[in-house]
N, C-alpha and C positions, 0 to 999 in steps of 0.2 A: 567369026562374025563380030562386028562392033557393037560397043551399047547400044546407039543410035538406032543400026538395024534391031535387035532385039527388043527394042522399047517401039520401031514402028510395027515391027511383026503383029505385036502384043493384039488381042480383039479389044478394041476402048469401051471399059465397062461407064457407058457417060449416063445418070438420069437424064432421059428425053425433056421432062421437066423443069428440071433446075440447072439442066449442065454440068452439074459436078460430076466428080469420080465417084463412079460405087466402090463398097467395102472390097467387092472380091477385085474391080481393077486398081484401088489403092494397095490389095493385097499382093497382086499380081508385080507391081511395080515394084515393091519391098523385094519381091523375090531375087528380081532381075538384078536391083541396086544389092545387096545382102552378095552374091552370088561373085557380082564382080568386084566387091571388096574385098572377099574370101580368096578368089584368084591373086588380086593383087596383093595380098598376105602374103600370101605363098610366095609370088614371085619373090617380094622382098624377102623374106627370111633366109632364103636360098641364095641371096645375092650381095646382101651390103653388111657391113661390118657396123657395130657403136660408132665409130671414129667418123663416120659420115655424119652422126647425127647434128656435126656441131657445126655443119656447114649452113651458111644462110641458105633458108627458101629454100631446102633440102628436099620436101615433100611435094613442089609445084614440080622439082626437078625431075623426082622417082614417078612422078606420074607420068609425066611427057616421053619418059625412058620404057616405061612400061607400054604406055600405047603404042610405041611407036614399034618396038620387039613384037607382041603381040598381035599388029596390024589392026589396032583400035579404032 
């Protein structure tokens, strides 16, 4: 499943009043973002060497890489 769908799944904790996010869908959100950063750790540690790190715009690259492996 991608972020996108997982963040529209999400129930939107909004105050009817103010529109904002409540604590528990701010909470809820963290989870989701925390979760697929956690994943994408993993990928990476499992897969790239130091010697990448010195490459330009290294980290726009392993994302792109990542979603795209994962069907993000």
């Amino acid at each position: 499943m991608t972020l996108k769908q997982k963040l529209q799944e999400e129930k939107l904790y909004i105050n009817p009043h103010s529109f904002k996010l409540t604590k528990e869908g701010a909470e809820s959100f963290e989870k989701i973002a925390d979760d697929y950063a956690i994943e994408f750790a993993n990928w990476f540690a499992g897969r790239y060497t130091e010697e990448f790190f010195y490459e330009e715009n290294y980290t726009n690259y392993l994302l792109e890489i990542f979603k795209k492996e994962k069907g993000l």
